[in-house]
C-alpha positions, 0 to 999 in steps of 0.5 A: 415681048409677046412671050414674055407677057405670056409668061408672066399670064400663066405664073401670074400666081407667083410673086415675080420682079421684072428687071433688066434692059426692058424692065423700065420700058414704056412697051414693057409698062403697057404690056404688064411685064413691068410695073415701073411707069417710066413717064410718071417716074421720068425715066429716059427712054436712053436708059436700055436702048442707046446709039452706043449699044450694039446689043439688043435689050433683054428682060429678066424675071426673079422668080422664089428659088423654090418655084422656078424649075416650075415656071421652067416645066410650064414653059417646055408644056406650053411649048414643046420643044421651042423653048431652049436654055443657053450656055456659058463658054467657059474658057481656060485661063492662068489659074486653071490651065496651071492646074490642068498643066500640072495634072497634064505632067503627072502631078495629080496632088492637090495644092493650095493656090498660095503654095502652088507657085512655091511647088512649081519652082521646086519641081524639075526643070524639065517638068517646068519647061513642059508645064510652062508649054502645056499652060500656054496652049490652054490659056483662052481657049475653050475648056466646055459648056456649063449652064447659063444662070437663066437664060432662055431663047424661043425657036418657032420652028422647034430646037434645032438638033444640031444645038442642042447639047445631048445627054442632058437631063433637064426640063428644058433643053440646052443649047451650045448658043451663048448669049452672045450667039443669041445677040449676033443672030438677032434673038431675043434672051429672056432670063428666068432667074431665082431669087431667094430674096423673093423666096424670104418675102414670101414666107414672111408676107405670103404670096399675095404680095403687090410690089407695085406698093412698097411703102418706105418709112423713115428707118428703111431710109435711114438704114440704106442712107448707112449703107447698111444694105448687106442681105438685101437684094441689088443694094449690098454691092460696094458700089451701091452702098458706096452710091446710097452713102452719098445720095442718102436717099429720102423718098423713092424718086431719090432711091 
């Protein structure tokens, strides 16, 4: 939490929201990470931490897409090889381990995904048989890193060599944790996300922007009341839309 007050200190310049497990926390609130009062708002402290969770909160921060491999630089110049991005486990499922068989046979050709079951039936038994064997080994099984949207880890003592993945040409460094290595090992994740929603505001608006004031008029309300929602950021799911058309919010305690 102390480095995520930090954080927000030395970008304090760049518009940002805090979201995530912690973003409606008293702690957070008191720090300045947060500007959401979960007392004055009668947000439950059960929100983002319950006997039924068995991982630790996180905090994430959207910073403008176009500013965010800044917040990234400050953050390696502040502190030198203790700040790491995480990975993503990608692992072979039905889809890609069909493919993957298929090229493993000696079919190298690209077929569509609504052709591809037709072309395997239509291909030798014998190369069935070894593509049905192929597939099967790879599905759920690990394929390779790629790299987490956001997600960052401090290690006090600098980055470990033996996690970190080589040959990356990035600002920070990339590790082989997951964020479900993080959570085993009882670390704390924070997330520097990009957000080109912000990025819109700011070019409309400017920088000096205070989202601690967001005044609702009545057609904004009508407007989410709809469903209307597409193109505005953590509304335009189904489930929000479908959540706002039976709230049909009309002040922001309701929203």
């Amino acid at each position: 939490l102390v480095r995520a007050t930090e954080i927000l200190e030395m970008t304090d310049y760049i518009p940002h929201v805090t979201r995530g497990s912690c973003g409606s926390s008293l702690i957070c609130y008191l720090l300045g990470i947060s500007n959401v009062d979960p007392i004055k708002n009668g947000i439950k402290f059960e929100r983002f931490l319950n006997q039924y969770r068995d991982n630790l909160p996180d905090i994430d921060f959207d910073f403008p897409h176009n500013l965010r491999d800044e917040v990234f630089l400050k953050l390696e110049l502040k502190w030198p090889n203790q700040v790491a991005r995480i990975s993503n486990h990608v692992h072979w499922h039905e889809k890609s381990a069909v493919r993957e068989a298929l090229r493993l046979i000696g079919i190298h050709k690209h077929v569509p995904k609504d052709d591809i079951k037709k072309f395997i039936n239509n291909i030798d038994k014998d190369k069935q048989s070894l593509l049905e064997e192929y597939k099967n080994d790879k599905i759920n099984t690990f394929r390779h890193y790629s790299l987490h949207c956001g997600g960052i880890v401090f290690f006090h003592d600098g980055i470990p060599e033996d996690l970190k993945i080589k040959d990356q040409y990035k600002t920070l460094s990339q590790i082989i944790y997951d964020k479900r290595d993080i959570a085993k090992k009882d670390n704390f994740k924070i997330d520097i996300l990009s957000s080109r929603g912000i990025s819109q505001i700011i070019d409309v608006l400017g920088k000096d922007i205070d989202f601690s004031s967001c005044p609702y008029d009545d057609k904004v309300y009508l407007l989410l009341q709809k469903g209307n929602n597409i193109g505005v950021t953590l509304a335009e799911s189904p489930l929000m839309r479908k959540a706002l058309r039976l709230v049909r919010p009309k002040n922001i305690d309701e929203l």
